[in-house]
N, C-alpha and C positions, 0 to 999 in steps of 0.2 A: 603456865608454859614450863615447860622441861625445861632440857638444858638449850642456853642460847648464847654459850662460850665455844673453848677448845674442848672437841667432843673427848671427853672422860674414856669411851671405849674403843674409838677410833685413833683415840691421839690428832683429827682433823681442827685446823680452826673454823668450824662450822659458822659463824657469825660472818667472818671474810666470802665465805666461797658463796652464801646465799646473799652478802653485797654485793660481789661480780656476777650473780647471774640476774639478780634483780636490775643492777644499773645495765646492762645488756641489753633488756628489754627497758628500762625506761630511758636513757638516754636520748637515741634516734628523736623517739616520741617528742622529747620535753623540746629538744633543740626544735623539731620543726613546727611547736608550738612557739615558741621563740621568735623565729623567724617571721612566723604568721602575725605575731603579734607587732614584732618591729613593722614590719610591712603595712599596717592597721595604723599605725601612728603616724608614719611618716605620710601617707595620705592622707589623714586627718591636721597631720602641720600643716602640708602644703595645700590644701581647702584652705584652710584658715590665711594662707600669707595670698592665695589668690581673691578672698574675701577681701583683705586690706588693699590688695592692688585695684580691686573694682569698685571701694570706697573712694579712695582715694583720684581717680579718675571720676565718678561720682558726682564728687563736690565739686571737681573743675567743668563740670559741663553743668551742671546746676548752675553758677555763676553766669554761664551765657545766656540763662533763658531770659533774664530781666536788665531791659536796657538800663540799667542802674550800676550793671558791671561794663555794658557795652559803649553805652552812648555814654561816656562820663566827662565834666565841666572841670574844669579847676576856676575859682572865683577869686579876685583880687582885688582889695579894697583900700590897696595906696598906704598901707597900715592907719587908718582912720582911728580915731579917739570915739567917734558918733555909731559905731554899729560893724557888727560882722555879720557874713552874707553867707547861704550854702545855696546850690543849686545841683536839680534835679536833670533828669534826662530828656525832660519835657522842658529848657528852657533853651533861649536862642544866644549863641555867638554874640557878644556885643559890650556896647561902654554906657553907661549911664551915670547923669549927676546926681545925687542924692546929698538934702539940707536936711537936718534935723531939728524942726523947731522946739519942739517938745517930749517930755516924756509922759508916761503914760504914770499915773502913781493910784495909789487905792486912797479912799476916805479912812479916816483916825476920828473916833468921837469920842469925848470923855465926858465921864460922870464929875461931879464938884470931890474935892479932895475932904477925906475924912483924918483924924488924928487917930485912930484907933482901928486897925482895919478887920482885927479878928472880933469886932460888937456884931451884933446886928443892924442891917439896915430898914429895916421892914417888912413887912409882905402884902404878898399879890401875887403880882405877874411885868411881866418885862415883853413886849412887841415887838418884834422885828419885824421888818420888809427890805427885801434885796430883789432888785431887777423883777418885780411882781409877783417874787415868791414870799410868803409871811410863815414867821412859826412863834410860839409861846415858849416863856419856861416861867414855871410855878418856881418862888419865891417864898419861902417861911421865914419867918421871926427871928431867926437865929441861923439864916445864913450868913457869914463871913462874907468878904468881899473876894477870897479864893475859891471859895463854895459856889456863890454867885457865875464864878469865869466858870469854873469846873461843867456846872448845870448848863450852861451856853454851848462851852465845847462839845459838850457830850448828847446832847439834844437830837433824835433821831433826825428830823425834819428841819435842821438846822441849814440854813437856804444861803450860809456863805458869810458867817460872822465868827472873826476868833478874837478872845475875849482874854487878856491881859490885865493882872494888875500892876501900876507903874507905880514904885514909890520917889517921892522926892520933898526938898524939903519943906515944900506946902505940906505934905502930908502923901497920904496912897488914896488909890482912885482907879476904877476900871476903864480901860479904853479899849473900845469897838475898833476893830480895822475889816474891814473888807476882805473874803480871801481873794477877790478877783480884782483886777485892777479897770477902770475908767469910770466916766458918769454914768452909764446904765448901769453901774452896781452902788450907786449909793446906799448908805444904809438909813431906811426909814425908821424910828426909836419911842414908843410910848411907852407911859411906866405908870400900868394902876393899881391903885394900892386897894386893900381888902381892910385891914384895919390901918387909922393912921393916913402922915402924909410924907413918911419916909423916902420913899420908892420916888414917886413924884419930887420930893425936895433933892434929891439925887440925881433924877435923871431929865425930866419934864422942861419944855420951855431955855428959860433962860441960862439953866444950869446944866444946861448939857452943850458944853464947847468942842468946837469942831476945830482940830489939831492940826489936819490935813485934808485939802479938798480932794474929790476925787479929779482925776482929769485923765483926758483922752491923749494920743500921744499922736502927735500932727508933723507931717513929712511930706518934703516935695522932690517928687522923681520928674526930671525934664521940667523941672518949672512947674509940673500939676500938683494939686496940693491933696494928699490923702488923708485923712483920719482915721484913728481906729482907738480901738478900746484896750488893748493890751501894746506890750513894748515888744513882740513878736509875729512881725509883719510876714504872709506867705500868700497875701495876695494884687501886692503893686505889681510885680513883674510876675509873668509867668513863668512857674516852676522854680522861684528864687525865694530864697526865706531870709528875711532881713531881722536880725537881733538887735533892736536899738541900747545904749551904752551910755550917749551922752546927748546933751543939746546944745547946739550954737547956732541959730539964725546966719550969723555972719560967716559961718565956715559950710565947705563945698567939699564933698568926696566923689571920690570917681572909683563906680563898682564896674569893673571888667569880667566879663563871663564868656571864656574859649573852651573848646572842642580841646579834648584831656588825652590826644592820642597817645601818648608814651603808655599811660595805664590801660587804654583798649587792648591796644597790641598785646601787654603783658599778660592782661588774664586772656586770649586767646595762645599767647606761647604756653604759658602755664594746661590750658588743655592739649595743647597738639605734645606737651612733654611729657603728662599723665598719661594719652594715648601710650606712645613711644614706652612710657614704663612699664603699662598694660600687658605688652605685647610681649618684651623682654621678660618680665614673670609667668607670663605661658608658656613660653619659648623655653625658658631655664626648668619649669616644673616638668615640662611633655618630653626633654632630651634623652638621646643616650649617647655616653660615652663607647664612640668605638674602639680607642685604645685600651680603657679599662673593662670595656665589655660589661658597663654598669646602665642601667637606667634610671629615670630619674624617677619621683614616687607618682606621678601622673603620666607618665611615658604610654600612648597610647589611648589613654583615655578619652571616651567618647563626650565629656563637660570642657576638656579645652577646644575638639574639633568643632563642636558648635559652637562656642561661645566666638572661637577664631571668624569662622565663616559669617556671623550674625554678625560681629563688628568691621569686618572686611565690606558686607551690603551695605550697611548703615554710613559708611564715612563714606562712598561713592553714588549716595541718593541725592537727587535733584527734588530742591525746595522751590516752590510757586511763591515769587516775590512779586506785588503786584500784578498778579499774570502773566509774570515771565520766569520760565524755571532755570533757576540756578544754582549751582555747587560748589564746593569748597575751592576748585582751582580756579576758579573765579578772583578766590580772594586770597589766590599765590600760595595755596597749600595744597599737594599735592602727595602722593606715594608711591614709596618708591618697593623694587623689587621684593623685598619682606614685607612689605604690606605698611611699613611703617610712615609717617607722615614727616614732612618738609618740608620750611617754612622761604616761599621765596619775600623777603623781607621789601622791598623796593615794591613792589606788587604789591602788599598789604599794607603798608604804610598809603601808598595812594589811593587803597577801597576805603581805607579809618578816614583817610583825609577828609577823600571828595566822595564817598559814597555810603556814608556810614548807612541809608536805610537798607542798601543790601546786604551789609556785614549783619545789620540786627532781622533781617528775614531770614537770614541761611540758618541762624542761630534759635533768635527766640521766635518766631513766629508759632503762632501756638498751636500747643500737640503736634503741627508736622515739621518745627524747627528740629535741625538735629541735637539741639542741646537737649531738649526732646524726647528725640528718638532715644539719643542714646542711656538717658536719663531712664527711660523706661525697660528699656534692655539689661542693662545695670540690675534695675529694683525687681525682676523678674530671679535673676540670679542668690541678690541678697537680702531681701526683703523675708519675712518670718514666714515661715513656709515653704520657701522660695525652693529654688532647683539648690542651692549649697546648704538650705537646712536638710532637705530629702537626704542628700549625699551621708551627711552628718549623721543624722537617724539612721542610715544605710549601715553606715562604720562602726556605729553604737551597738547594732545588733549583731554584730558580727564580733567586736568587744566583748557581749555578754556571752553569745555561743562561744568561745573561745575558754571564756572562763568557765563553764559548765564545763566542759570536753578535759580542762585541766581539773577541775576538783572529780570528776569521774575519771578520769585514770590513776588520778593520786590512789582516791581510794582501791584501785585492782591495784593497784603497786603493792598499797599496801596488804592487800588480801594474799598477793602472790609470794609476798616474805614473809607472812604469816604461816601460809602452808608448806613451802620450801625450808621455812626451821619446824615443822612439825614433822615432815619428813624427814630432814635430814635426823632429827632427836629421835624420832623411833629408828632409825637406819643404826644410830650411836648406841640406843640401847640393845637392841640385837648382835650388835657387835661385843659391846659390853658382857654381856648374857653367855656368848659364844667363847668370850676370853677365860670368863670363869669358871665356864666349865670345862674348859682345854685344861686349865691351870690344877684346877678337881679331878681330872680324870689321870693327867701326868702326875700327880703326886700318887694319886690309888696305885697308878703301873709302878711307880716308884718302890710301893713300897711291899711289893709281893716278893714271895720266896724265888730266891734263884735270879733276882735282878743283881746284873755287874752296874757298879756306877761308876763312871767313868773320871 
């Protein structure tokens, strides 16, 4: 390129005069790609904060579908020493005594004690049977007594034996325990040997001592006496899981299991506040300012009118509770002129009370409870695919047209300050051209016969 300073034959600063006409034309341009772009983002925030608001709502109607959040107990066990208690949504209001005669414990069986634990103790094979499952482990000449547990533990078909070595000062020695605890898991133990009567003098007959019996763990509710196989009782009382702790024949506890309304109420406040927060994040994204004359970056938008009208139908639907339809003001929630929901508290405290199966049909009754409905309304919205990924991919293409539209004008920009300094450098050297020969011609006049100079 020529020249692309102060033109030489104009005296112009040509570099300046083709930045002012080039930012002339790009300016306008850039800024209103500017705009377009701010505008592109600030829709794609407020998507995304209406995505958390409809999460977050979400999970609180999730919570009502299973009476595990609705029907809930609180259990009290006197602070007993013999067992702690949880109960489910399927268990009833009440007081029960509970004795704990026994606990539940696993079988301990030991091999005779060796002096030497890393020799060999023979080979063959080692039998197990647990609860009438049986598995082998192959035994060589020169397994150790860590080798030995190792090959037990690790045994694919291994039917419920973990395998220890205990040293003390008789010596070391493997002990069998049970992983399960009562008498139908005993462990049954043959030991035959291939060469030798190692195996057998280790483990066989007389030489294999029983450390600890197995036993069942035996409990009486109301004076009945239950047995079971582990110290994790979940079927004395229904829907009550009783963890046993301790034994004493001679001691009596008292399990109390009450209707948990403080925590009903809460996780139903907890959804009618997610609604209410719902709404006010619609409500603040779709506004406009009429004193600032601004809107907000969804003002208008046709995803909050439906999404409004869709949640507006949904919290005024009547659920079929036993055959009889009923609706949230039933159970003292009601809405008020915003569409917004309010909790008459005296009113819901008495349906949690005395009517809890209608709080959990308005709720969880399945597919047409609204915890439900609304659950599925929600996951239409933000579920992968959904109506806020479409939006998303909407804004993304419009991101990328945005960026094409910017690297094609850059480059005319630059095409058009290219050609406005080739013009202007040929305009410079015409001028140039023009000076020196004025400068050539005024010396020629200069120097002819009969010039006065002045």
């Amino acid at each position: 390129m020529a020249l692309t300073a102060t033109g030489i034959g104009s005296g112009l600063d040509i570099s300046n005069i083709v930045s002012v006409l080039v930012d002339a034309e790009k300016t306008p341009k850039e800024t209103l790609f500017t705009a377009t772009e701010t505008k592109i983002n600030a829709k794609v925030s407020a998507i995304g904060t209406l995505k958390s608001a409809l999460s977050t709502f979400q999970d609180a109607a999730e919570k009502l579908q299973s009476g595990e959040f609705l029907n809930i107990r609180t259990v009290s066990t006197g602070n007993s020493d013999f067992f702690t208690a949880t109960a489910d949504q399927y268990s009833q209001p009440g007081s029960y005594s509970i004795m704990v005669e026994q606990l539940a414990q696993s079988q301990k069986l030991a091999g005779i004690n060796v002096s030497d634990p890393t020799s060999g103790v023979g080979e063959g094979s080692l039998d197990f049977s647990v609860n009438g499952e049986s598995f082998s482990v192959a035994i060589s000449s020169t397994d150790k007594l860590s080798a030995i547990a190792t090959k037990i533990n690790n045994a694919s078909d291994n039917s419920g034996v973990i395998a220890t070595v205990i040293k003390s000062d008789a010596g070391s020695r493997l002990v069998f325990t049970s992983k399960e605890t009562g008498t139908e898991n005993q462990i049954t133990l043959s030991a035959t040997d291939s060469t030798g009567t190692g195996l057998s003098d280790m483990f066989n007959g007389a030489n294999l001592e029983s450390l600890q019996d197995a036993k069942d763990s035996i409990i009486y509710v109301d004076g009945q006496k239950l047995t079971s196989p582990g110290n994790t009782i979940d079927d004395a009382i229904t829907g009550v899981t009783l963890s046993l702790t301790k034994a004493d024949l001679g001691s009596t506890s008292t399990l109390t299991v009450a209707q948990d309304t403080d925590s009903v109420k809460k996780n139903i406040q907890s959804f009618v506040s997610s609604y209410n927060a719902l709404l006010t994040s619609m409500d603040t994204l779709s506004s406009f300012d009429v004193d600032k004359g601004t809107a907000s970056a969804l003002q208008g938008d046709s995803i909050i009118r439906s999404l409004e009208s869709q949640l507006r139908k949904t919290v005024s639907e009547r659920v079929s509770v036993d055959g009889v339809e009923s609706a949230l003001y039933e159970l003292g929630i009601t809405t008020d002129s915003d569409g917004k929901l309010s909790i008459d508290d005296t009113k819901l405290s008495d349906a949690v009370s005395n009517n809890m199966s209608l709080v959990e049909g308005v709720f969880s009754t399945s597919d047409t409870g609204l915890a439900y409905q609304f659950d599925d309304l929600v996951e239409s919205y933000t579920k992968s695919g959904g109506i806020i990924d479409s939006r998303n991919n909407t804004y993304t293409s419009q991101t990328s047209r945005l960026t094409d539209q910017r690297e094609a004008f850059t480059l005319k920009m630059e095409q058009l300050e290219a050609r406005l300094l080739k013009q202007f450098n040929a305009m410079d050297l015409i001028v140039s051209q023009l000076n020196t020969q004025s400068s050539s011609l005024t010396s020629s006049l200069a120097s002819l016969p009969g010039v006065v100079r002045e």
